[in-house]
Structure formats: structure tokens, C-alpha cells
C-alpha positions in Angstrom: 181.1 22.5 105.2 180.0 20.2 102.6 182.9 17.4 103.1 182.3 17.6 107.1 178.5 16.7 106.7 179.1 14.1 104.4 181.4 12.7 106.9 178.5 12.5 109.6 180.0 15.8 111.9 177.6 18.0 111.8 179.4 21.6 111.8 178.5 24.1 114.4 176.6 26.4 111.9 174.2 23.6 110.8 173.5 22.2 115.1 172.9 26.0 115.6 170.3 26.9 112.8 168.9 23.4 113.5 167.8 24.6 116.9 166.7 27.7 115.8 163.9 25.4 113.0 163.2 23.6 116.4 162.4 27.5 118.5 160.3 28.7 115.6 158.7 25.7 115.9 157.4 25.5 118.9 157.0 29.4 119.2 154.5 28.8 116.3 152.7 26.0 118.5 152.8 27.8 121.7 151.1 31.2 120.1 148.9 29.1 118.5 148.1 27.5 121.8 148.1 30.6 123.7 145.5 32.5 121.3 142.9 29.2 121.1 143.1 28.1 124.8 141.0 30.9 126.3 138.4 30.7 123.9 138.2 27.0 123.9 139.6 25.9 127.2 136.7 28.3 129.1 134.1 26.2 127.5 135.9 22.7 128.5 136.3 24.2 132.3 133.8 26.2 132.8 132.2 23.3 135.1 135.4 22.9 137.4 134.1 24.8 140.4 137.8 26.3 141.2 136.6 29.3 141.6 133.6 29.9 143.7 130.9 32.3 143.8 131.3 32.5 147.2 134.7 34.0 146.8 134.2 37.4 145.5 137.2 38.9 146.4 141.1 38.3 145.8 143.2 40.3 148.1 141.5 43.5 147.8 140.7 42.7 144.2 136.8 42.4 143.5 136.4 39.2 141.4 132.7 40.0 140.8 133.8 43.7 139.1 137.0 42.1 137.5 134.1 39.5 136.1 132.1 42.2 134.6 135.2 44.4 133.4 136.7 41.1 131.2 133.5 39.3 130.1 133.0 41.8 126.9 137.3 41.2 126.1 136.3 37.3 126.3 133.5 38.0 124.4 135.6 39.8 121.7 138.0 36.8 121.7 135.3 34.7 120.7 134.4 36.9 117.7 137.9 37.4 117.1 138.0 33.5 116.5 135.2 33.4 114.6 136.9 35.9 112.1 140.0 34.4 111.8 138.5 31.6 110.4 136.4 33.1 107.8 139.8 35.1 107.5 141.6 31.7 106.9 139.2 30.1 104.9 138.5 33.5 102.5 142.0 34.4 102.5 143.1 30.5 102.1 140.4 29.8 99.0 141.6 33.1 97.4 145.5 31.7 97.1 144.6 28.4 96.2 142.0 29.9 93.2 144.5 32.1 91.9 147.5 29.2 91.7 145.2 26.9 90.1 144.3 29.6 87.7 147.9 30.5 87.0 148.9 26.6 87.0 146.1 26.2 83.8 147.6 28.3 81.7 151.0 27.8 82.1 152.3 26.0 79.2 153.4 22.7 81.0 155.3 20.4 79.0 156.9 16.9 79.5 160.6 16.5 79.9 162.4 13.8 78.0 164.7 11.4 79.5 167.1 12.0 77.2 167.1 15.6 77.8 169.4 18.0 79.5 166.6 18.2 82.0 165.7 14.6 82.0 169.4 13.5 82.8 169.5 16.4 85.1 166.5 15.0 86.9 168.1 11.6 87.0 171.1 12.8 88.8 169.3 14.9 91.4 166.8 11.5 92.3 164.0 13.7 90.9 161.5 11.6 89.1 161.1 12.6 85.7 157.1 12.3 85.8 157.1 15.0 88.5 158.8 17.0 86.4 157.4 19.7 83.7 159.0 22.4 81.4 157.6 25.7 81.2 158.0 28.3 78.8 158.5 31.8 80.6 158.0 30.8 83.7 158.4 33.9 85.8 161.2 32.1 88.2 163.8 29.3 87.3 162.4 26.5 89.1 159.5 26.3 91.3 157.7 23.3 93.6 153.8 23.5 93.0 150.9 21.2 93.9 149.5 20.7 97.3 148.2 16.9 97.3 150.8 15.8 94.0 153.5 18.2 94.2 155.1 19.0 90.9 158.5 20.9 89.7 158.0 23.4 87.4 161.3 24.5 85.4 162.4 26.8 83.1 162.2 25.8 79.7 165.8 27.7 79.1 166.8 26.8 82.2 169.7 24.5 80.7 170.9 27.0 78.2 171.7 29.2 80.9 173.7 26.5 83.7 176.1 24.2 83.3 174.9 19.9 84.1 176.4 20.6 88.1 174.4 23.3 88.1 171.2 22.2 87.0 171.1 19.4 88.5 172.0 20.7 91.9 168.5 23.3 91.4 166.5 20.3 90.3 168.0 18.4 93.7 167.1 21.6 95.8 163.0 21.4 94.2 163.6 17.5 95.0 163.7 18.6 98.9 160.5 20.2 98.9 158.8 17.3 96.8 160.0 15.2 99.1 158.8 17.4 102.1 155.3 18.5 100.6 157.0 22.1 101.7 154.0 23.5 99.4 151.1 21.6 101.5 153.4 22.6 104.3 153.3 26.1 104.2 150.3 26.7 102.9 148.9 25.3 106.2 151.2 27.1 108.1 150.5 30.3 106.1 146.7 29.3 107.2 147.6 29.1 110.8 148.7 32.6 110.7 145.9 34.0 109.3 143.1 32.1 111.7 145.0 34.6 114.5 145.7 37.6 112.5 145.4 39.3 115.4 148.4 38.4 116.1 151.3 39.6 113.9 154.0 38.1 115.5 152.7 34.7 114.5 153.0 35.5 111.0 156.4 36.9 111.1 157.2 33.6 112.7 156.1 31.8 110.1 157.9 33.6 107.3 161.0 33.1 109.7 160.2 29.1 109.1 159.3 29.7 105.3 163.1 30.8 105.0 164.0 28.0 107.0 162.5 25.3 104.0 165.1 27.3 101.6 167.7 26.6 103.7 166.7 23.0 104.7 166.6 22.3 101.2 170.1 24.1 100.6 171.2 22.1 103.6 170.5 18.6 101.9 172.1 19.4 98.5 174.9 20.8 99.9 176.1 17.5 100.8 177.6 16.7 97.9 176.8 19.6 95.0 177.4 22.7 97.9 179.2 24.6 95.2 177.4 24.0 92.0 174.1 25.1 93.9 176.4 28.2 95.1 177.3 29.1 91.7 173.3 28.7 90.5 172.3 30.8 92.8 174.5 33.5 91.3 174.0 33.3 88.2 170.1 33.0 88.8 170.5 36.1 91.4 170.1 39.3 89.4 167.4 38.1 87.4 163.6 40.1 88.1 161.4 36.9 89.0 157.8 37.0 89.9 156.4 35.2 93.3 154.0 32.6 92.2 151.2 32.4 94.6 150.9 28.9 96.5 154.1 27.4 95.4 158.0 27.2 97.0 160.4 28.8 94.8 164.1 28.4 93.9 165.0 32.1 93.8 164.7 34.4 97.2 166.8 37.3 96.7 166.5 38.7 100.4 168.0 35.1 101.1 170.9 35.2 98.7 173.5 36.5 100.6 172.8 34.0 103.6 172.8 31.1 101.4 175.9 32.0 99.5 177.9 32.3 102.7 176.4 29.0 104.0 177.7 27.3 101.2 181.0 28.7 101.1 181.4 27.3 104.5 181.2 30.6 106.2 178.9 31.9 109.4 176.1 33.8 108.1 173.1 34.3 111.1 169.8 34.3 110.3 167.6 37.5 110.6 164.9 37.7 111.9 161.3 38.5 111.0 159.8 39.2 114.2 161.0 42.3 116.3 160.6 43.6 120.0 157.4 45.8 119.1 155.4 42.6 117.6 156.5 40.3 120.5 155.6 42.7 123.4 152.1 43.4 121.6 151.5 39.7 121.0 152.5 39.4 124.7 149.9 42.1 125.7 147.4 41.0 123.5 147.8 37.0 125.2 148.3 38.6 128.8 144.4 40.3 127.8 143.0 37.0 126.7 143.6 34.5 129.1 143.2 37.1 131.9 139.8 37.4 130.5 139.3 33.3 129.5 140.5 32.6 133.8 138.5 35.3 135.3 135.0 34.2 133.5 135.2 31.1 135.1 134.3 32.9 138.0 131.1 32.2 138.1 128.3 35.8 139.1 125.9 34.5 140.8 126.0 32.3 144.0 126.8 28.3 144.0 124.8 27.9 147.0 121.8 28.9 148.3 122.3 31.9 151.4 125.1 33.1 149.8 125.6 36.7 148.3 124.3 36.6 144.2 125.7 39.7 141.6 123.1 41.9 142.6 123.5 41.5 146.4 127.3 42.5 145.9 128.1 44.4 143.0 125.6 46.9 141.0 125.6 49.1 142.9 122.9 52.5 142.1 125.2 54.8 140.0 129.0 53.0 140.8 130.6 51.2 137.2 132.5 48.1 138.0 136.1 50.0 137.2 135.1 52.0 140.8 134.6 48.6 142.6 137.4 46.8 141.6 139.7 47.4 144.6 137.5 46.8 147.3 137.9 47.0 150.9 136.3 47.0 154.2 134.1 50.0 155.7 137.6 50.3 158.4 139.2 50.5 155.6 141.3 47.0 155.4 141.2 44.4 152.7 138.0 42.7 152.2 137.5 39.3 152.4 135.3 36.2 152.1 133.1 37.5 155.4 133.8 40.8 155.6 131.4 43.8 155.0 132.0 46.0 151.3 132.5 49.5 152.1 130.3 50.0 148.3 127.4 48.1 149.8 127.4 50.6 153.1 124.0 51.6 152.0 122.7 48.2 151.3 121.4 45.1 153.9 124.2 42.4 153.1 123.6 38.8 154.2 125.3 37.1 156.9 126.7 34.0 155.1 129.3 36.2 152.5 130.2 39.3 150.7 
């Protein structure tokens, strides 16, 4: 695989998990979209008269009850909003306070040029004043640092690999300095917590966090595919410890994939997300916008002489669920200027219903 990319023909493995970076992509953007709109996009068109208070029904469908029936769901959206935010920001601030915590006492030193790390660094284009040592740092090599991203490595690190090896991890972190995969997925971690009401969106984006890991793989394997192979074993059946906020070398629910991508072989990607969290994000969507469209019908009449809220739907003792299909007092669908068989007992005026 490694040759054929370096040749410029891209194989069919890489086009294909290429496309899939693009679908989770912009599945993130649509949900994203899709969640926001109807809270947002009610208040930007709530003065497009496109629905008219003089049309109160819709087939036999009572817009006026449908009105009342979805204002309290697009109320709840709003709310819903509102929490995700806090969420975001609480859930956000928390991350961020506990990496810097665990970045300041980490015991960080400089890496010499004329170390194995420093010429390791040199040979994987990593500069050498992005790079630190760490004694017992609880995985390899890491990628840390949101606005100045640094690579943390293992202070034994080069005890335990040979110079292909070590420089082809230290060209892996290079990827997601280069990137800002860090600044990258924290805000993409964010995003899914603003609608955490909506779980599918952050399975997607732990489909695209295992995406950087093979981005990166992708870009080294052009010329140290097996080195970084062999790495990865040897790094595999070590215990390492997730450090919050940063992008990590070892994922050992990814190892097999990677492996097999590097040997050249098919290995599909699985997937996060499954039928149960798409249909109830789908539900959940179909709930919101149907209430976001239906508010901007508006209860009470646009012009004067025409039928208000109270003229055509509160009814004395009838809840809105019992007026939603509405028809005439013959017994066909009600329209603009027809009588409402639930108003029987009420005067109506003449210019709608």
C-alpha cells in the first residue's frame, strides 16, 4: 500500500475510507444543523407570513390545535439549547482544567538534538522545540496543547524501539501537530455535548476521532508503513492510561484495523453509531422541526374580521388532542370557509373558520 501511494495511485482502501471522513463529516454538520435550525430559524422567520392565521386548517388537520399541541415541545427545544450550552461549557471547562492540571505536573523535559529522540525528531520533520520527554508518562507518545500543540514522549521510549520505529511514532504525533487534531477535537467533542440530546451525534464524532488515528497512520505510511506497523505491536499489550484533552499514539480498540491497513490488507471500519441511535435521533429531529414549522403559525388572526384563537379553538371542556382532526358539521373535511363541527355550539363569523 505504502509504495502505490507514494507513487501518486491512491489504492481503493484509502479513496474508500476517504469518503467515509467526508460522510461523517457532513453527518456531523447536518445534525448539527438539524438540532439548531428550529430553535434559531423560528426566531429569523417568524415574520414571513407563510402561514396565515386565516388558514386554520390543513386537510382535516386543525393548525390552531396542532399549534397549541407543539408550542410546549418548541418551548422544550429552547431549554434544551439553553442546557446544552451550560452542558458544553461545564463539561468543556472541566476537561480542559483537569489537562492543564495533569500537564503541570508532569515532569516535562527538553530533548537534545543529539539524542536518540532528537535525531528521531529530525527524521520525522518534528521540530525538536515541540518536543518534550516525560518520565512515566502513562502512554508512549501523546499530542497535547490546544493553541501551541506539543508532543509528549516517553522518556524510555527509545530503549524500547528501534530508530525506524521511533521515528515513525514521532512522524505519526507530527500529523496531529501539524493538524491541531487536539484543538480539533476538543471542539468537535464540544459540539457534541451542546446537543446531548442527541447521542447519535456523539457516536459520530468518536467515529471521526478514530478517523485522526488513521489520517495520521495514512501519512506516515507513505514511506515508514512497516516500522509504524511494528510500533504499534510492540506498544500494543502495554496498560496505558487516556489522558484527558490530548490525541494519543496507542488505541487498542484500533489496533487490529491499523495493523491490517498497513500490511496492505482490507480492514473496514466499525462503526460507532447503530440503528437504535439513528432512528431516535431521527425521531427526536422529526419532533423538533415539526414543532419549530408549526409555531410559525401564527393563533390569532392577521387581519381584522377574521376568526382569532378563541373564536375557533378553546372550546368549553374539549383539549386540543380532541380537535386536531377537524371536519365539517356534514361530516367532510374542513376548510378555510367552512363551519367546525367543535364550534356547533358557538356563533362563528362569516369571513373564516
Amino acid at each position: 500500500m505504502a509504495e502505490r501511494v507514494r507513487s501518486g495511485v491512491r489504492p481503493p482502501l484509502i479513496r474508500r475510507e476517504e469518503r467515509r471522513r467526508r460522510a461523517l463529516l457532513f453527518a456531523i454538520v447536518v445534525a448539527l444543523l438539524l438540532g439548531i435550525t428550529p430553535v434559531i430559524g423560528h426566531h429569523l422567520l417568524g415574520g414571513i407570513p407563510w402561514l396565515s392565521a386565516e388558514r386554520q386548517h390543513l386537510a382535516m388537520v386543525c393548525l390552531v390545535a396542532l399549534h397549541e399541541l407543539l408550542a410546549p415541545v418548541h418551548g422544550a427545544a429552547h431549554w434544551l439549547l439553553y442546557a446544552g450550552v451550560a452542558f458544553a461549557v461545564i463539561e468543556r471547562g472541566r476537561v480542559w482544567l483537569k489537562h492543564a492540571r495533569v500537564m503541570r505536573h508532569l515532569p516535562m523535559a527538553r530533548v537534545s538534538a543529539s539524542s536518540s529522540l532528537g535525531r528521531a525528531a529530525e527524521r520525522a520533520d518534528l521540530p525538536l522545540h515541540r518536543v518534550r520527554a516525560v518520565r512515566a508518562l502513562p502512554v508512549p507518545a501523546l499530542t497535547s496543547g490546544l493553541v501551541s500543540p506539543r508532543v509528549l514522549v516517553s522518556a524510555t521510549l527509545a530503549e524500547r524501539l528501534t530508530e525506524d520505529e521511533l521515528t515513525a511514532v514521532l512522524a505519526h504525533e507530527a500529523v496531529h501537530l501539524r493538524r491541531r487534531d487536539p484543538l480539533r477535537l476538543f471542539a468537535l467533542r464540544g459540539l457534541a455535548s451542546l446537543l446531548f440530546w442527541l447521542p447519535v451525534l456523539r457516536r459520530l464524532a468518536a467515529d471521526l476521532e478514530d478517523e485522526v488515528e488513521i489520517t495520521a497512520d495514512d501519512h506516515v505510511a507513505e514511506r515508514l508503513a512497516l516500522p509504524l506497523a511494528s510500533a504499534i505491536l510492540k506498544l500494543g499489550g502495554e496498560q496505558t492510561i487516556p489522558v484527558a484533552g490530548t490525541v494519543g499514539f496507542q488505541r487498542t480498540d484500533l489496533l487490529p484495523r491499523r495493523i491490517r491497513r498497513l500490511a496492505g490488507e482490507d480492514a473496514p471500519a466499525t462503526s460507532h453509531t447503530s440503528t437504535r441511535s439513528i432512528a431516535a435521533a431521527a425521531a427526536a429531529l422529526l419532533l423538533t422541526w415539526s414543532s419549530g414549522v408549526i409555531v410559525l403559525h401564527p393563533l390569532d388572526a392577521a387581519s381584522p374580521g377574521t376568526v382569532g384563537r378563541l373564536a375557533h379553538c378553546v372550546h368549553r371542556e374539549t383539549l386540543a388532542l380532541a380537535h386536531l382532526f377537524c371536519r365539517t358539521s356534514t361530516g367532510g373535511l374542513a376548510h378555510r370557509d367552512s363551519a367546525c363541527a367543535h364550534d356547533s355550539g358557538r356563533p362563528l363569523p362569516t369571513a373564516a373558520n
